[in-house]
Backbone bond lengths (Angstrom), bond angles and torsions (degrees), N, CA, C in turn:
res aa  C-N    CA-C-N  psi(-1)  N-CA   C-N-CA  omega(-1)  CA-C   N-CA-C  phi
1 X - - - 1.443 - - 1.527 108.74 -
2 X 1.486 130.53 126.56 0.999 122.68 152.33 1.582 125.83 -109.57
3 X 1.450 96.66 -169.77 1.660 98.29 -161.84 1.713 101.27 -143.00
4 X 1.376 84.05 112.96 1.321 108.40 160.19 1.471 121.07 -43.35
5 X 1.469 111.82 135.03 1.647 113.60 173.30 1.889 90.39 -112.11
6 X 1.222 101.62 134.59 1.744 117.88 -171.11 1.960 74.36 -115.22
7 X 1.230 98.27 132.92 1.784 118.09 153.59 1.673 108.63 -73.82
8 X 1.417 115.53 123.35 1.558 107.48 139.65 0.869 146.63 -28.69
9 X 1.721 138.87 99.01 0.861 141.11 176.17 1.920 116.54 -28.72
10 X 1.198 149.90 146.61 1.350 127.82 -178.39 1.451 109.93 -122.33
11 X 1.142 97.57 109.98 1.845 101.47 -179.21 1.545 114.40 -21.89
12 X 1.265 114.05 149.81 1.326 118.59 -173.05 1.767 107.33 -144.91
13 X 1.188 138.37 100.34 1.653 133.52 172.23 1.738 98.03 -116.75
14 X 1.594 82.86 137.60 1.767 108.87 153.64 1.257 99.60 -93.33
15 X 1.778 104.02 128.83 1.922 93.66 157.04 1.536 96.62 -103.73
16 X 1.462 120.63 163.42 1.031 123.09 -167.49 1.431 109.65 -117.96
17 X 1.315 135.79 114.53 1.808 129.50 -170.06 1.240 100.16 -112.05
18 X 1.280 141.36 122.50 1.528 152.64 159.75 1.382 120.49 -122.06
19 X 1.958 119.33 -1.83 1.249 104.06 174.33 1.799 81.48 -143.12
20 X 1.275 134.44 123.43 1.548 119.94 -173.37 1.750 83.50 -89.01
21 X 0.999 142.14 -32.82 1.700 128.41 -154.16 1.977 89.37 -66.31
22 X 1.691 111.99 -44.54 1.656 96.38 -171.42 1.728 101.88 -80.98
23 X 0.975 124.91 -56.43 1.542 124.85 -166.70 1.484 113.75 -110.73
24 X 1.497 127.04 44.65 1.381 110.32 178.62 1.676 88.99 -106.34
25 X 1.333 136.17 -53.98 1.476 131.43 175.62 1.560 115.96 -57.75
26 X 1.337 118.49 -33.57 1.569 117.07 167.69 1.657 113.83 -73.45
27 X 1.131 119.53 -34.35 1.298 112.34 178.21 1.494 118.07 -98.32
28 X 1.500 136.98 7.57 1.076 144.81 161.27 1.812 98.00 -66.61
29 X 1.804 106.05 -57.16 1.246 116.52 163.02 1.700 146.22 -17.85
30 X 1.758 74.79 -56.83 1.510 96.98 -174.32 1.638 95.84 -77.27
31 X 1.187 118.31 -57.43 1.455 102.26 178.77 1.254 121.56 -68.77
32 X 1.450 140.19 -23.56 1.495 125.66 162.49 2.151 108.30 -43.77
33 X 1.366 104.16 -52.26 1.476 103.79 -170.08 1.810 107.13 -73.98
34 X 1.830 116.93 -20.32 1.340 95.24 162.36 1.257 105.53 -74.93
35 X 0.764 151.39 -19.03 1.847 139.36 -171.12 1.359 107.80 -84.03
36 X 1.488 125.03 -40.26 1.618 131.97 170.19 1.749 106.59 -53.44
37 X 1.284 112.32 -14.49 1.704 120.26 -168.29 1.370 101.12 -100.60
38 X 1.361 102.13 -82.13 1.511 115.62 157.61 1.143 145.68 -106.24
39 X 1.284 121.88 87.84 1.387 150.67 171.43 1.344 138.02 -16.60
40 X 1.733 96.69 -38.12 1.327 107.12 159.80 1.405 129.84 -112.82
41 X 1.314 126.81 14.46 1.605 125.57 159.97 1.541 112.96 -56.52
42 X 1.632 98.06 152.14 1.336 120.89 169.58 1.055 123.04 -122.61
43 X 1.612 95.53 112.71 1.889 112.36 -163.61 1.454 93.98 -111.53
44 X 1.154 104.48 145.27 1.630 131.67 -175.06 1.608 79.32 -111.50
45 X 1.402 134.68 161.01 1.715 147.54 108.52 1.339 116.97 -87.86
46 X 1.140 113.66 119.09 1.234 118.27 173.04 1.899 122.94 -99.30
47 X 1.335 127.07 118.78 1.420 105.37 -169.41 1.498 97.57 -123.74
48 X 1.221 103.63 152.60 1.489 114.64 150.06 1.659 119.58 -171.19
49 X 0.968 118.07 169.46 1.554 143.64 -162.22 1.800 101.58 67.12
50 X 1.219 114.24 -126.63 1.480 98.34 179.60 1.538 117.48 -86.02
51 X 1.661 119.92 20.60 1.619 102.63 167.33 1.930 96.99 -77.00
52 X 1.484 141.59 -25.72 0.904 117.49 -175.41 1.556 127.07 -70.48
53 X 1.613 106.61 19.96 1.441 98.49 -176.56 1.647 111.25 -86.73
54 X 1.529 106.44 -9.10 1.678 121.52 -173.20 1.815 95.15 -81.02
55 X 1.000 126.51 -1.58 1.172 136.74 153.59 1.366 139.37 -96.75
56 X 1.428 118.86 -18.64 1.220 120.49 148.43 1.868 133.41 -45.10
57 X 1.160 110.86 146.53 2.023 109.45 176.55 1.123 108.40 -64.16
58 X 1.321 112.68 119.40 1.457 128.71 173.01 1.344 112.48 87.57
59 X 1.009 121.96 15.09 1.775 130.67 -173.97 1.542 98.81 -66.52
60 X 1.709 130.83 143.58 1.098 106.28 168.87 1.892 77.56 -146.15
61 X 1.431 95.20 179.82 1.590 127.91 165.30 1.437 114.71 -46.48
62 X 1.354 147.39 96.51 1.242 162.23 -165.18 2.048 96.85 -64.68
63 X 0.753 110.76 -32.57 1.802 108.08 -179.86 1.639 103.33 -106.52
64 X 1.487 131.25 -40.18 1.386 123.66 -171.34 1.356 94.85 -95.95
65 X 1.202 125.72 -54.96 1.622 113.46 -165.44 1.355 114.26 128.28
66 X 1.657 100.37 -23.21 1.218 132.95 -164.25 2.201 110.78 -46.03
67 X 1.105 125.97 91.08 1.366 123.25 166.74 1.540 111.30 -27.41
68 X 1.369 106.78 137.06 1.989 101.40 169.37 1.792 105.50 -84.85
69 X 1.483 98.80 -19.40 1.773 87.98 -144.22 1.374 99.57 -90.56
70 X 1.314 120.23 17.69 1.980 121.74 166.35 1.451 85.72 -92.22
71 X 1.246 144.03 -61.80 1.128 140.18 -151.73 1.647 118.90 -72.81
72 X 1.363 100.49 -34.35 1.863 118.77 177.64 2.086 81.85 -69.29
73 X 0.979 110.63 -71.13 1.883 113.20 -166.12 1.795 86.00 -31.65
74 X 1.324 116.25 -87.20 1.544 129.75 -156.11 1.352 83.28 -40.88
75 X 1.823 137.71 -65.97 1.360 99.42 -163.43 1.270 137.89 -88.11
76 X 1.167 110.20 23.40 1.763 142.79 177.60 1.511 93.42 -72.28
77 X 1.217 100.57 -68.03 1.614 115.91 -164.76 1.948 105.89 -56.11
78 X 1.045 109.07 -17.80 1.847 117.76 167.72 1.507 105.62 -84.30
79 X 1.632 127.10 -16.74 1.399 108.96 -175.97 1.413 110.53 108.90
80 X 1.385 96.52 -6.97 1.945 105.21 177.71 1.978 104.69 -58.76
81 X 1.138 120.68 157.55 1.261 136.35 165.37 1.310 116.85 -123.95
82 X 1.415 109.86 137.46 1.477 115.12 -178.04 1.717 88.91 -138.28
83 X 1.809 90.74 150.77 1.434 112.91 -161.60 1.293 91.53 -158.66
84 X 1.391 117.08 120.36 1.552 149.03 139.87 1.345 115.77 -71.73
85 X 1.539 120.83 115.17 1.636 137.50 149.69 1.671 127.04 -54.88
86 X 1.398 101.31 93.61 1.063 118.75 -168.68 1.698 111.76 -59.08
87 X 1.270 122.69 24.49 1.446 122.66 -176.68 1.317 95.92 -128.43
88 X 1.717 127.93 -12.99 1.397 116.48 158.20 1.342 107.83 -68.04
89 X 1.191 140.22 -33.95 1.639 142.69 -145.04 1.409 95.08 -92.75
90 X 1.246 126.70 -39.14 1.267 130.57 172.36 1.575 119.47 -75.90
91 X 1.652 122.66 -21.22 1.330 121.82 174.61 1.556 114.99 -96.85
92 X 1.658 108.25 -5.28 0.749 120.82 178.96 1.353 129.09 -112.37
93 X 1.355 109.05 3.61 1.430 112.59 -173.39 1.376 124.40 69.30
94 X 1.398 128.71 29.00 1.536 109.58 -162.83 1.524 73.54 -121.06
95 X 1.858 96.10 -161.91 1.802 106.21 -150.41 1.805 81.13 -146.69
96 X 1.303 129.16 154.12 1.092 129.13 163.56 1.709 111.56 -70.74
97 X 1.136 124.26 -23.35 1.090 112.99 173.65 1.794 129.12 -68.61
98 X 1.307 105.53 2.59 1.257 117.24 -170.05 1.715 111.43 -110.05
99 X 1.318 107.16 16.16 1.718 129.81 166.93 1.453 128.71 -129.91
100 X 1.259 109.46 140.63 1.644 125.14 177.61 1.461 114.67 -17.77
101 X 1.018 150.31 113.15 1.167 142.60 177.01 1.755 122.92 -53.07
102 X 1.204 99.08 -0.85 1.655 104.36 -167.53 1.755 95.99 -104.75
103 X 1.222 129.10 40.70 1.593 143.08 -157.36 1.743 92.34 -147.19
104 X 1.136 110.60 122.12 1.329 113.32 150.98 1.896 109.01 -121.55
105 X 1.413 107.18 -173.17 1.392 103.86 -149.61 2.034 90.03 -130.11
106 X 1.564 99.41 170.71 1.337 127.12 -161.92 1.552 106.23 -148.74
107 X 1.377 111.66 112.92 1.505 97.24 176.22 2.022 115.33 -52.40
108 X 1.089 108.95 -44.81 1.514 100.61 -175.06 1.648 98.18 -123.67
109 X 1.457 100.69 136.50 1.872 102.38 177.33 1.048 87.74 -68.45
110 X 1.738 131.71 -56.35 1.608 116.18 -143.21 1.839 90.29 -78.15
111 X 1.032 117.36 -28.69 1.649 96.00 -170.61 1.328 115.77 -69.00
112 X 1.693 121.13 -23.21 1.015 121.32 156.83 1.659 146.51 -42.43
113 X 1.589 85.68 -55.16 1.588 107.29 167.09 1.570 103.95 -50.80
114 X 1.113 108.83 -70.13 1.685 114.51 -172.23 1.945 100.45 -52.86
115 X 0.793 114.49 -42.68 1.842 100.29 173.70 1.676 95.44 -57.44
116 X 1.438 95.35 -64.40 1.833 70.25 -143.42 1.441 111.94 -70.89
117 X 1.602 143.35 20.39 1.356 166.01 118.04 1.530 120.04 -16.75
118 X 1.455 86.96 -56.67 1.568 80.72 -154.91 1.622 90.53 -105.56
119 X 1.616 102.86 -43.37 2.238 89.06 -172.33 1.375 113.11 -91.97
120 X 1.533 113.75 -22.21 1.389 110.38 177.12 1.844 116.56 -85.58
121 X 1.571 104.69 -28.39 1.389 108.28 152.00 1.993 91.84 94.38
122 X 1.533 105.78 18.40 1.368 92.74 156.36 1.362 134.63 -69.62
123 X 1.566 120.35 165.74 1.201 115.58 175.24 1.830 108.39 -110.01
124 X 1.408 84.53 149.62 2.036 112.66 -160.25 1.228 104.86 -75.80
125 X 1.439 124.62 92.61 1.511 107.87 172.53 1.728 95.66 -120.37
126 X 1.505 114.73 142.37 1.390 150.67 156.07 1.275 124.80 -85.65
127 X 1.106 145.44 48.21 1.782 136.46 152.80 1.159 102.72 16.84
C-alpha cells in the first residue's frame, strides 16, 4: 500500500480598498500582521474608486502623515500584489503615470474581486 502526499492547499485573501482615507493605513496593517501570522498566503489588494489614491506618489495618511509607498514597497517585497481598477482612472481622470510603480492595474476592481472569489477561491476581506 502506498501513500499519497496531498500538498496544502495555500491560503489565498483579496483585501479590498475603495476608500484609502478609512482603510488604506489599517489595511496595509492588517496585511503586514496577516503575513507576520501566516507567512505563506497570497494576498492580491485590490483598489478602486478612492482606495486607489493610497497608491498614488507621495500619497500619505491624512491624520499621521504617514507615506503609503514605504509600506506598499516592504509589502511588495513579501509577494503582496497591488492592483488598481482601471475604470476609476478613467472616471476619474488620472493617468498611470501618477502612481507608485510597485501597482499594476485591472480593468475593473469589482470584476476582479469577484474572479478571484469565486474561481480562484480567495477569501474577501474589507478593512
Amino acid at each position: 500500500m502506498c501513500c499519497a502526499t496531498v500538498a496544502a492547499a495555500q491560503d489565498k485573501a483579496v483585501y479590498h480598498i475603495d476608500n484609502a482615507a478609512a482603510q488604506g493605513l489599517k489595511g496595509l496593517r492588517n496585511i503586514r500582521n496577516h503575513l507576520d501570522t501566516a507567512p505563506d498566503t497570497k494576498i492580491i489588494v485590490v483598489t478602486h474608486a478612492e482606495g486607489v489614491d493610497m497608491l498614488m506618489e507621495g500619497a500619505k495618511e491624512e491624520r499621521s502623515k504617514t507615506e503609503y509607498a514605504p509600506l506598499v514597497s516592504a509589502l511588495k517585497a513579501r509577494g503582496v500584489k497591488f492592483e488598481i481598477g482601471e475604470i476609476t482612472l478613467k472616471n476619474r481622470n488620472l493617468k498611470k503615470d501618477q502612481f507608485i510603480l510597485d501597482a499594476d492595474y485591472t480593468p475593473s476592481g469589482v470584476v476582479r474581486i469577484a474572479q478571484l472569489q469565486t474561481r480562484d477561491h480567495y477569501a474577501y476581506i474589507k478593512p
